[in-house]
Short mmCIF file of the C-alpha atoms (twelve columns), coordinates in Angstrom:
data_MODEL
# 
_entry.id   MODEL 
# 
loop_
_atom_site.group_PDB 
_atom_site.id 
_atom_site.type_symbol 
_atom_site.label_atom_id 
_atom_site.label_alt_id 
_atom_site.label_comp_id 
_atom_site.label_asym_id 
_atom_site.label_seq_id 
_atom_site.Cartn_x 
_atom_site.Cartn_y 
_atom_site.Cartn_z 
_atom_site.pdbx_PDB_model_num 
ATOM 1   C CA . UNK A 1   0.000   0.000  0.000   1 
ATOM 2   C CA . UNK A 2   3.174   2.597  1.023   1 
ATOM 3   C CA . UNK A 3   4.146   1.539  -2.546  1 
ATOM 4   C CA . UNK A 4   1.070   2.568  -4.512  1 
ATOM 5   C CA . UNK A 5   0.839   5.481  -2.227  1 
ATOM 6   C CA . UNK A 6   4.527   6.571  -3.033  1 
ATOM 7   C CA . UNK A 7   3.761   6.104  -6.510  1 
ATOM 8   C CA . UNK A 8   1.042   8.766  -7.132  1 
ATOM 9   C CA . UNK A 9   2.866   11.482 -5.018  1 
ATOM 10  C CA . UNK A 10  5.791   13.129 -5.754  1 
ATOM 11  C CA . UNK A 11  7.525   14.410 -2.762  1 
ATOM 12  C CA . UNK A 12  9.626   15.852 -4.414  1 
ATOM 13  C CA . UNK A 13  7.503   19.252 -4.683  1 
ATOM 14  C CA . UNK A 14  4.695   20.997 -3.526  1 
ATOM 15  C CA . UNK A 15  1.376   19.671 -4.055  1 
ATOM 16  C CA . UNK A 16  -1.526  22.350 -5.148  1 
ATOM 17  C CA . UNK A 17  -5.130  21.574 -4.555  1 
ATOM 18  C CA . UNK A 18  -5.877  20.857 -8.205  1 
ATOM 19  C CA . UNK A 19  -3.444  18.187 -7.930  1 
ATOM 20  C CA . UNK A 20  -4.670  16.907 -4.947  1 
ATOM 21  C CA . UNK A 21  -8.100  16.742 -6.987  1 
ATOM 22  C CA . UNK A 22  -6.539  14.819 -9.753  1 
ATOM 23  C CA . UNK A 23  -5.817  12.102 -7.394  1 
ATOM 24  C CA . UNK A 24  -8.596  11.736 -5.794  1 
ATOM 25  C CA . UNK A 25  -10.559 11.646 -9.216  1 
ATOM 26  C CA . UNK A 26  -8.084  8.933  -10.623 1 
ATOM 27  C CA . UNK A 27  -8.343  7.162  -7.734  1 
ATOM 28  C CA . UNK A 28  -11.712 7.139  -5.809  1 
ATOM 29  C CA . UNK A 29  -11.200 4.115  -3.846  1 
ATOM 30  C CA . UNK A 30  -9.303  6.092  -1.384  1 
ATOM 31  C CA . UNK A 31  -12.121 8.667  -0.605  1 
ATOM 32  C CA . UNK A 32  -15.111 6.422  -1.354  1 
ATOM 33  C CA . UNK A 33  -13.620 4.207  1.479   1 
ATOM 34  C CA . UNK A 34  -12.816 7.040  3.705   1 
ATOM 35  C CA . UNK A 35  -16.100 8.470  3.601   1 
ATOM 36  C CA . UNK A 36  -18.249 5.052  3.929   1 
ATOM 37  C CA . UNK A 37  -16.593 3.688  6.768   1 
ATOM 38  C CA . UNK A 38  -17.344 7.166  8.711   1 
ATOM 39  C CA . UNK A 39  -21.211 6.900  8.842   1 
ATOM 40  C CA . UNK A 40  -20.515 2.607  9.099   1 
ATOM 41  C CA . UNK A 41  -19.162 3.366  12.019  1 
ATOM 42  C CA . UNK A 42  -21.569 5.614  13.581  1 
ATOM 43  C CA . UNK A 43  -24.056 2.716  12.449  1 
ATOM 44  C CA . UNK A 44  -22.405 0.277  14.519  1 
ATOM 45  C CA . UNK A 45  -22.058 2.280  17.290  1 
ATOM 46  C CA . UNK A 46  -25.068 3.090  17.177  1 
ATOM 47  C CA . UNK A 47  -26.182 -0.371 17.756  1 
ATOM 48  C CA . UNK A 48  -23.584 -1.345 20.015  1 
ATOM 49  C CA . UNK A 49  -24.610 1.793  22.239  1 
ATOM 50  C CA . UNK A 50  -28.051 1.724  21.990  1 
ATOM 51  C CA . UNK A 51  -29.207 4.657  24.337  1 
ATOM 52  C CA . UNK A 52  -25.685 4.982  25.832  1 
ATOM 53  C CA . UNK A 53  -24.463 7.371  23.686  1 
ATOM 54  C CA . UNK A 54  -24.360 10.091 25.779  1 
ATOM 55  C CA . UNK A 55  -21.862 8.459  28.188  1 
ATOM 56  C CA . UNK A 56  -18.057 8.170  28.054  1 
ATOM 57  C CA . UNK A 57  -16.778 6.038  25.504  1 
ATOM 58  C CA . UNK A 58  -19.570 6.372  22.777  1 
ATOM 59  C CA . UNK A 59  -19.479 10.262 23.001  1 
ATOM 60  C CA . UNK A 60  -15.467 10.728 22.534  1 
ATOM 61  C CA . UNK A 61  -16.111 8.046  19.841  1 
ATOM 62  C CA . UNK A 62  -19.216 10.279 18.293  1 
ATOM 63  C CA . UNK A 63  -16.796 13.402 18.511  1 
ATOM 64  C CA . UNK A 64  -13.517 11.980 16.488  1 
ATOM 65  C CA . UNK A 65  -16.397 11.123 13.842  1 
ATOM 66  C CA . UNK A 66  -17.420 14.243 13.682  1 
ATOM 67  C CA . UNK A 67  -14.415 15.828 13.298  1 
ATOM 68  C CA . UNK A 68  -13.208 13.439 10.484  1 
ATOM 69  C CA . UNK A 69  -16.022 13.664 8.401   1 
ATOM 70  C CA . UNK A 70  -17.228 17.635 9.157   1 
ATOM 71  C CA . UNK A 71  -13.603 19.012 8.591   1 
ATOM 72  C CA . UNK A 72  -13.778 17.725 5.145   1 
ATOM 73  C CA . UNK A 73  -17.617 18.698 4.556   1 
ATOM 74  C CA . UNK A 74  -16.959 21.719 5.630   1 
ATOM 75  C CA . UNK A 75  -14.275 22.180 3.269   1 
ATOM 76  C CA . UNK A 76  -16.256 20.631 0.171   1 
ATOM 77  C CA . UNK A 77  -19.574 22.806 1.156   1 
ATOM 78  C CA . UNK A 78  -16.776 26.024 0.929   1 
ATOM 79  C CA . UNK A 79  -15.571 24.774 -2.237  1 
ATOM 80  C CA . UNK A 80  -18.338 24.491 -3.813  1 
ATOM 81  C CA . UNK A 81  -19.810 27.707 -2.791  1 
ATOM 82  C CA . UNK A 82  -16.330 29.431 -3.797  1 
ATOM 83  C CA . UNK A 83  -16.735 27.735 -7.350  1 
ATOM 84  C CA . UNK A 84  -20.666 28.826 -7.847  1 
ATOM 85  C CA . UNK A 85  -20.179 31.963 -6.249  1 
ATOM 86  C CA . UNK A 86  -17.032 32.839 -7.445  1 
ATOM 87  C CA . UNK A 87  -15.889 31.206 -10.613 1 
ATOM 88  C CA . UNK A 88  -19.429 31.331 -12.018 1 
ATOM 89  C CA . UNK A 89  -19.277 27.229 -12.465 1 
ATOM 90  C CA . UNK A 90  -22.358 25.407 -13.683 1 
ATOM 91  C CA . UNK A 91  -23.661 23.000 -11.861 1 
ATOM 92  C CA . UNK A 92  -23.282 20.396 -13.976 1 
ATOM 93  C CA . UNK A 93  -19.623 20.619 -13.569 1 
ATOM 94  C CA . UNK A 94  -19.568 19.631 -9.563  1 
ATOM 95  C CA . UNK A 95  -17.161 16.988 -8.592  1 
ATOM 96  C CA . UNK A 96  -18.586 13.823 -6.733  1 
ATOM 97  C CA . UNK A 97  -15.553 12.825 -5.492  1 
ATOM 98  C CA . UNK A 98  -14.903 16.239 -4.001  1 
ATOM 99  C CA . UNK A 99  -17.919 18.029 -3.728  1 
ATOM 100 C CA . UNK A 100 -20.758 15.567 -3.154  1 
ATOM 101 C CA . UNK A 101 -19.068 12.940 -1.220  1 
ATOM 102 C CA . UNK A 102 -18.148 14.189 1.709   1 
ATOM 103 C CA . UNK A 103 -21.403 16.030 2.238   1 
ATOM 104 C CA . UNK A 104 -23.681 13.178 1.961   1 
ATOM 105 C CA . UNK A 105 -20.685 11.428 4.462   1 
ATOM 106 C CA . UNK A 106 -21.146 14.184 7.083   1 
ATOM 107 C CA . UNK A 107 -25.125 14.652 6.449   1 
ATOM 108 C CA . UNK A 108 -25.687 11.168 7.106   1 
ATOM 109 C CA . UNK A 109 -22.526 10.487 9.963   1 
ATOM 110 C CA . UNK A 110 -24.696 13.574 11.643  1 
ATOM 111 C CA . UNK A 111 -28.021 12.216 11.891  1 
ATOM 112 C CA . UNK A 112 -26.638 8.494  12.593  1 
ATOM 113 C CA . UNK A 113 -25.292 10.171 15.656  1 
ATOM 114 C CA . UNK A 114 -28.035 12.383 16.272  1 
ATOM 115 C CA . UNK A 115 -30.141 9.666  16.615  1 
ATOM 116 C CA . UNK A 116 -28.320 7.373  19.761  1 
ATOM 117 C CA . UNK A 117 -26.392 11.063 21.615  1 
ATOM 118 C CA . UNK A 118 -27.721 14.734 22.217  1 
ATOM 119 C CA . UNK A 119 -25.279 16.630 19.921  1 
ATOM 120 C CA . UNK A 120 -25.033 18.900 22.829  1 
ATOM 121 C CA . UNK A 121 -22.955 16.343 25.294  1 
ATOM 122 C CA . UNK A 122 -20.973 15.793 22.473  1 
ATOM 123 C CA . UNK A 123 -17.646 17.130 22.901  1 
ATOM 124 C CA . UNK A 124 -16.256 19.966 20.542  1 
ATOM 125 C CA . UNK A 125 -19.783 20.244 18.607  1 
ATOM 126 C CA . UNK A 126 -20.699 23.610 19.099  1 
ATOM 127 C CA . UNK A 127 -17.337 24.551 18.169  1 
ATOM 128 C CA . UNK A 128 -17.508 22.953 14.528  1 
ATOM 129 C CA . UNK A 129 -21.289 24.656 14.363  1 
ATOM 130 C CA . UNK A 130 -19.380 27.481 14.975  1 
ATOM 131 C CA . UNK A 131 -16.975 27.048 12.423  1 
ATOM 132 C CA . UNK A 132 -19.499 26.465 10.174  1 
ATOM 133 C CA . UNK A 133 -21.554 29.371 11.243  1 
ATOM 134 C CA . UNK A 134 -18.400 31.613 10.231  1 
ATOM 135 C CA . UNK A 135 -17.228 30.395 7.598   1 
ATOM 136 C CA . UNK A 136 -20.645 31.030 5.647   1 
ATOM 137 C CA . UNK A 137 -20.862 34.274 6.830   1 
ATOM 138 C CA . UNK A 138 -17.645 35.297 5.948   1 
ATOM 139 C CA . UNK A 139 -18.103 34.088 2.091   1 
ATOM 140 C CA . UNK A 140 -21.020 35.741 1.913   1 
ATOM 141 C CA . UNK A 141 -19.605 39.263 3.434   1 
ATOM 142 C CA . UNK A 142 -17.083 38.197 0.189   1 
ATOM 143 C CA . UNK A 143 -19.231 37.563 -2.392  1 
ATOM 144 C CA . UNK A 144 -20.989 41.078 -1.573  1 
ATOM 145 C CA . UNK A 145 -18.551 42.658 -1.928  1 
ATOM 146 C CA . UNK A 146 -17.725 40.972 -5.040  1 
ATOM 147 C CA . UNK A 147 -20.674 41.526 -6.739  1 
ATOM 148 C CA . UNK A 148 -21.096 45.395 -5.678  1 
ATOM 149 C CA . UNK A 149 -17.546 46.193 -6.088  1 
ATOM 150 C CA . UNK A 150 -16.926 48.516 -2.966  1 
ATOM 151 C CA . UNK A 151 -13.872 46.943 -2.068  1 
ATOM 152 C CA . UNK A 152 -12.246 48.747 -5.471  1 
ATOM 153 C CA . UNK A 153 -13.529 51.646 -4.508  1 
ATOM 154 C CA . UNK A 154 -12.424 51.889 -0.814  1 
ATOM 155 C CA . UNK A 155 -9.828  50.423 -0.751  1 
ATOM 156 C CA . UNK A 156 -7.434  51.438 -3.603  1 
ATOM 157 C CA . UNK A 157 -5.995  54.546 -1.699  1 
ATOM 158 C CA . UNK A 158 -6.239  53.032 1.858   1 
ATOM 159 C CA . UNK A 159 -2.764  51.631 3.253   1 
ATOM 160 C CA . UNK A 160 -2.706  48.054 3.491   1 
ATOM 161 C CA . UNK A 161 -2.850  47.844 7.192   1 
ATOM 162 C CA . UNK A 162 -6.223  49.826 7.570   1 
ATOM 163 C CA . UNK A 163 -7.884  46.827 4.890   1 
ATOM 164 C CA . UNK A 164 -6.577  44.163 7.197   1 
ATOM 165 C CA . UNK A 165 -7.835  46.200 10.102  1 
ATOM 166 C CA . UNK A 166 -11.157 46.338 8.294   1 
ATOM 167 C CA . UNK A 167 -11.519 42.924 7.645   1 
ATOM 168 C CA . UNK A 168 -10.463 41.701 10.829  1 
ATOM 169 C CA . UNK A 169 -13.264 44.189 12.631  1 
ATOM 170 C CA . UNK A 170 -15.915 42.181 10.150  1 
ATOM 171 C CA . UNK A 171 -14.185 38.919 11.122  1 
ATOM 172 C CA . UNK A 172 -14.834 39.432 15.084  1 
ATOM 173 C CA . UNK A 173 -17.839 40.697 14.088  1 
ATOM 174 C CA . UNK A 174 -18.900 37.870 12.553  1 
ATOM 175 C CA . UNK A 175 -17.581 35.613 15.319  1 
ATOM 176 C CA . UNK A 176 -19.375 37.577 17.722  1 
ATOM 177 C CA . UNK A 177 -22.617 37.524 15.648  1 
ATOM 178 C CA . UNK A 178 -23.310 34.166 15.015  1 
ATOM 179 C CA . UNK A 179 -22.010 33.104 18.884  1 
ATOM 180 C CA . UNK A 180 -25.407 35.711 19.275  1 
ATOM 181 C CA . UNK A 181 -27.398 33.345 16.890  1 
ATOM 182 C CA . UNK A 182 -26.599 30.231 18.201  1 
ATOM 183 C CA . UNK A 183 -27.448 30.802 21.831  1 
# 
């Protein structure tokens, strides 16, 4: 397996995200697996912890889930808004390996677990709602701006440090916001 593995990466340099992409796409074992045995998992556990999933060893087990199959959802939910939003992509040119995949994964991993533990008790939860919470916000403070063009306008004469004051201020704001919205 090292040997296959060595074989489609080149360590030699830098890997960019389209590349990344291209080897996931010529080789979908590798995430199809990954992202089955996620929600399998919560599945068994499920069973195996019937209405114990609130207590010690099912909940750390609930939270590692989570974490390996919302990171990447997260990510591929981004993505795609970046490429709709963004790069003006159609539809019909979403990647199921990158873009589809992993949400279905976490979607389903999500209510599996919702259904044996209170996502509350889980541990580190709320901070990955959070996450999520932000992130959208932020891309769409972004993609206003992109499509009404103020940030040309203001900030062409302003010295770089006042823009990354500016958009830090909107960051906490945000932060602060949607800790508001989720209480």
């Amino acid at each position: 397996m090292q040997a296959i593995f060595n074989s489609h990466f080149n360590f030699t340099t830098l890997m960019t995200l389209q590349e990344l992409f291209n080897f996931i796409g010529n080789n979908p074992a590798w995430i199809i697996v990954y992202f089955a045995m996620i929600p399998f998992t919560a599945l068994l556990a499920g069973f195996m912890g019937k209405g114990e999933g609130n207590l010690t060893p099912w909940k750390q087990l609930y939270s590692v889930l989570i974490y390996m199959v919302c990171i990447p959802g997260i990510f591929a939910i981004t993505l795609s808004i970046y490429f709709f939003l963004f790069e003006r992509r159609s539809i019909l040119q979403t990647d199921v390996y990158n873009q589809i995949i992993p949400v279905v994964s976490m979607l389903a991993t999500l209510l599996l677990i919702r259904n044996n533990a209170s996502m509350d008790r889980i541990p580190g939860f709320g901070k990955i709602s959070g996450l999520m919470m932000v992130i959208f916000a932020t891309l769409m403070l972004m993609w206003g701006l992109d499509r009404t063009r103020i940030y040309v306008v203001a900030f062409t004469r302003m010295p770089f440090y006042y823009v990354f004051g500016i958009f830090a201020a909107l960051f906490l704001m945000i932060r602060f916001g949607t800790k508001r919205v989720l209480r």
